[in-house]
Residue frames as a rotation matrix with the C-alpha (Angstrom) as fourth column:
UNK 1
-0.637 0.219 -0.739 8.84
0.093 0.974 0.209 2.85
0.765 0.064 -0.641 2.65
UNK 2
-0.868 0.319 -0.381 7.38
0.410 0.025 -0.912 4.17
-0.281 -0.947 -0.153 5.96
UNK 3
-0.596 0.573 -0.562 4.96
-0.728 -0.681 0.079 6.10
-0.338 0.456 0.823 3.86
UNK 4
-0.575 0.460 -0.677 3.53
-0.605 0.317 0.730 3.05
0.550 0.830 0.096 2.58
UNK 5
-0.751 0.069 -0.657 3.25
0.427 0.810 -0.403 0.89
0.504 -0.583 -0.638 5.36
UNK 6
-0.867 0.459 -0.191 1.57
-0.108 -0.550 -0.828 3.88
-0.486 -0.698 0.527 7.54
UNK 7
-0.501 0.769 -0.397 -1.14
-0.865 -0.458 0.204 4.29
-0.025 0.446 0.895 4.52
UNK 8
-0.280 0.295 -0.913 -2.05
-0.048 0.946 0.320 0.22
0.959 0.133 -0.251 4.29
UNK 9
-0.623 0.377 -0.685 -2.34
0.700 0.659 -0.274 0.19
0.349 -0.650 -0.675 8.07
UNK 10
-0.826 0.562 -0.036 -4.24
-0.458 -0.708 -0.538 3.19
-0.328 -0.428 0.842 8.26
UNK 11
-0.428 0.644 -0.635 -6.65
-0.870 -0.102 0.482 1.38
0.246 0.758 0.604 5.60
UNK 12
-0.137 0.440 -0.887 -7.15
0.030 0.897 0.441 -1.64
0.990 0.034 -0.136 7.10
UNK 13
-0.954 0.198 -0.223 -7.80
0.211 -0.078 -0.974 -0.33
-0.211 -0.977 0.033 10.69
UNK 14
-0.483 0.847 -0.222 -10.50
-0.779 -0.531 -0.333 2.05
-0.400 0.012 0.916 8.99
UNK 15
0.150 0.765 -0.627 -12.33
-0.469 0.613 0.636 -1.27
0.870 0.199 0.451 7.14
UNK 16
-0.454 0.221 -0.863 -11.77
0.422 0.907 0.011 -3.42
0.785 -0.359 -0.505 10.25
UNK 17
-0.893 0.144 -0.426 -13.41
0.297 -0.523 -0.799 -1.12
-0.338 -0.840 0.424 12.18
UNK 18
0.079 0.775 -0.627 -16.51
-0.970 0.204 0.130 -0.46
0.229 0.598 0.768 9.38
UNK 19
-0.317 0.316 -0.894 -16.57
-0.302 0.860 0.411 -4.08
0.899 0.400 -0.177 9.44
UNK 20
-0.883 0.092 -0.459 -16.94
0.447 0.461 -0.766 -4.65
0.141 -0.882 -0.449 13.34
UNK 21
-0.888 0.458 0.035 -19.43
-0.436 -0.816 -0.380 -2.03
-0.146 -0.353 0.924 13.14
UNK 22
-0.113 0.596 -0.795 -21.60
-0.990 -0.003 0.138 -3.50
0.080 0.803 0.590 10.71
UNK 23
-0.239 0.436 -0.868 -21.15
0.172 0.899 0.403 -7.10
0.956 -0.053 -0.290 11.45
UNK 24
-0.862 0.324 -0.389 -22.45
0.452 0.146 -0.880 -5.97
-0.228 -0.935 -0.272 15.05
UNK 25
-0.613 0.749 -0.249 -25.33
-0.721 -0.660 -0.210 -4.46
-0.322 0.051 0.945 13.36
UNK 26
-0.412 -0.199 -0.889 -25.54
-0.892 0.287 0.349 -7.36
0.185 0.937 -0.296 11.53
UNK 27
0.503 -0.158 0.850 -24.83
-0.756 0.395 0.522 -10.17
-0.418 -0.905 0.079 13.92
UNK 28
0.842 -0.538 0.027 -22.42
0.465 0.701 -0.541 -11.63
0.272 0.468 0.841 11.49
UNK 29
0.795 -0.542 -0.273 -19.54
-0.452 -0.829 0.331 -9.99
-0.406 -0.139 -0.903 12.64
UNK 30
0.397 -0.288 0.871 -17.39
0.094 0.957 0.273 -12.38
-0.913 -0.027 0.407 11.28
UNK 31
-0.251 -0.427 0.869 -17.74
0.884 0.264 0.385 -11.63
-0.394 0.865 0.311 7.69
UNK 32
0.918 0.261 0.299 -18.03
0.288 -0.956 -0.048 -8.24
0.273 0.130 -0.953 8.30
UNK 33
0.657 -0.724 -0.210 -14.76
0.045 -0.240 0.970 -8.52
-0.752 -0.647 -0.126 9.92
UNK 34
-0.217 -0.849 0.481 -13.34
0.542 0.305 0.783 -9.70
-0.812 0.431 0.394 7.06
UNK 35
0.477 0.706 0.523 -15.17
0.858 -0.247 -0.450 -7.95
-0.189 0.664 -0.724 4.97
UNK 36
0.992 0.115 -0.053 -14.02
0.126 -0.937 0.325 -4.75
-0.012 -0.329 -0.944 6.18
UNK 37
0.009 -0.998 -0.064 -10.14
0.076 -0.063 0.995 -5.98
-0.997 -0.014 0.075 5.64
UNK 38
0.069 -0.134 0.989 -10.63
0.952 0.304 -0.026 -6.74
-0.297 0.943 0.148 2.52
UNK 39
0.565 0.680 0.468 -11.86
0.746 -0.663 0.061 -3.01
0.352 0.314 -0.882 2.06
UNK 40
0.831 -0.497 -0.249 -9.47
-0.213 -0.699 0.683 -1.15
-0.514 -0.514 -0.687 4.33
UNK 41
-0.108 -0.755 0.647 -6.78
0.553 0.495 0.670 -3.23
-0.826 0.430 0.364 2.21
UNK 42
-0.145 0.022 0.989 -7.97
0.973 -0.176 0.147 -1.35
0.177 0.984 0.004 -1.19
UNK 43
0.982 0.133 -0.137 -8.51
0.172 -0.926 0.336 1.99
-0.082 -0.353 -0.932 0.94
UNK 44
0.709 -0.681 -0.183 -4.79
-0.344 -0.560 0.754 1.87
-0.615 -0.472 -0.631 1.47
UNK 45
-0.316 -0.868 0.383 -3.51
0.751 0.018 0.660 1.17
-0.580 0.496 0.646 -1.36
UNK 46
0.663 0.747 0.050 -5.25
0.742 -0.646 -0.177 3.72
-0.100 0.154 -0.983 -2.72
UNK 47
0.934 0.117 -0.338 -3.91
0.308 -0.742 0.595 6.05
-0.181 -0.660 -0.729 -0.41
UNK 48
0.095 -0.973 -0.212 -0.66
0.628 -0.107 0.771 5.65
-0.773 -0.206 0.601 -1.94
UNK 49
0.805 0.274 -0.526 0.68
-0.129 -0.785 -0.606 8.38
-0.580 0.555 -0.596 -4.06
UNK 50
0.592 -0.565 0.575 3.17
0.748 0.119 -0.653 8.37
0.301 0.816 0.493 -6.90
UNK 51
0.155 -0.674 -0.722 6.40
0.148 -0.707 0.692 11.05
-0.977 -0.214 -0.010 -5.60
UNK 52
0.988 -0.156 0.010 6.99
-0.097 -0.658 -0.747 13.38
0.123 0.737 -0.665 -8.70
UNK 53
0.504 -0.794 -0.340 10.25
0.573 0.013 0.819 13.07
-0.646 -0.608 0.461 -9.47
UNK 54
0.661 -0.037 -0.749 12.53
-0.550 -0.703 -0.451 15.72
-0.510 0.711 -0.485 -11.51
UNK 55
0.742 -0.540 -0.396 14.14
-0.301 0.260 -0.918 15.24
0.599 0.800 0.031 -15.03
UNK 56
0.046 -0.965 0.258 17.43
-0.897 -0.153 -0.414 15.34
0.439 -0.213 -0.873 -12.84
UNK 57
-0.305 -0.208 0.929 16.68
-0.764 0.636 -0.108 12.43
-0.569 -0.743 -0.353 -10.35
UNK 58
0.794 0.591 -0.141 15.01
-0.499 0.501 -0.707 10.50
-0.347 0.632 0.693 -12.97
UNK 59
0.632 -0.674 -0.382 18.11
-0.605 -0.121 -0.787 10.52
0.484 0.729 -0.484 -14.72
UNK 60
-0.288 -0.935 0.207 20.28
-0.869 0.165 -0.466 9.69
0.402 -0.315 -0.860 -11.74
UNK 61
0.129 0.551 0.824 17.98
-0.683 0.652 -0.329 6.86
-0.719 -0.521 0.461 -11.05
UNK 62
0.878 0.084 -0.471 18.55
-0.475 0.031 -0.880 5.63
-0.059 0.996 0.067 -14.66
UNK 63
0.366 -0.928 -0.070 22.07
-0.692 -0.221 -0.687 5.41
0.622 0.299 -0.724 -14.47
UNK 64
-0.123 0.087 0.989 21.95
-0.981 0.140 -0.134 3.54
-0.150 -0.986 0.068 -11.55
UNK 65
0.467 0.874 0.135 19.88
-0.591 0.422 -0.688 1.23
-0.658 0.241 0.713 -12.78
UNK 66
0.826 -0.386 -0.412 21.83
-0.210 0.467 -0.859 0.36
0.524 0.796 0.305 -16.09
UNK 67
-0.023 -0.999 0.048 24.97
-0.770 -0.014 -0.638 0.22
0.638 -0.052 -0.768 -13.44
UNK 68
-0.330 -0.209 0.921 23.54
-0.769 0.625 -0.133 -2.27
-0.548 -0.752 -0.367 -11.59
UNK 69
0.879 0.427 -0.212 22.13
-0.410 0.452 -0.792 -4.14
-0.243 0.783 0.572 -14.61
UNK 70
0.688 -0.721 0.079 26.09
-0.579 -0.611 -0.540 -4.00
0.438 0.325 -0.838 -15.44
UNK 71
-0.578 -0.652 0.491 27.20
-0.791 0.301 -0.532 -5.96
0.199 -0.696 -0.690 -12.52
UNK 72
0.217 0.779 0.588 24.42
-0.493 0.607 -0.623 -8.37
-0.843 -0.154 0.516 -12.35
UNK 73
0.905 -0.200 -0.375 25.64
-0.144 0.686 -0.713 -9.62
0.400 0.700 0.592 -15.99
UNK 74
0.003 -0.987 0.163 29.53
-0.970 -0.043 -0.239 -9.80
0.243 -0.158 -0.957 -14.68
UNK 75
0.007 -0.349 0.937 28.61
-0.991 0.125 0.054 -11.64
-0.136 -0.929 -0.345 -12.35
């Protein structure tokens, strides 16, 4: 989970920072500010990667899964 969070706020620092830049070139900084979240927001999700997992964990992730599925109808 720390892996994600780190990559989203890396991405929005790097657009609100492009965006301060640019709305001070601008002199709108404003909606460059936001501009630049928006953008650092889709940088960092990006940035996330899919973890490979093997046949084995797959499996034991599976199981899991149907065993809480399992207890959720008991209930």
């Amino acid at each position: 989970m720390t892996g994600k969070s780190k990559g989203m706020g890396l991405g929005i620092a790097l657009g609100a920072a492009l965006g301060a830049v640019l709305g001070v070139a601008a002199g709108h900084v404003a909606i460059w500010l936001a501009a630049g979240v928006a953008i650092g927001v889709a940088i960092g999700s990006s940035l996330r990667h899919k973890e490979i997992e093997c046949p084995e964990c797959a499996e034991i992730h599976r199981m899991h899964e149907e065993k809480t599925k399992q207890l959720v109808a008991k209930s």
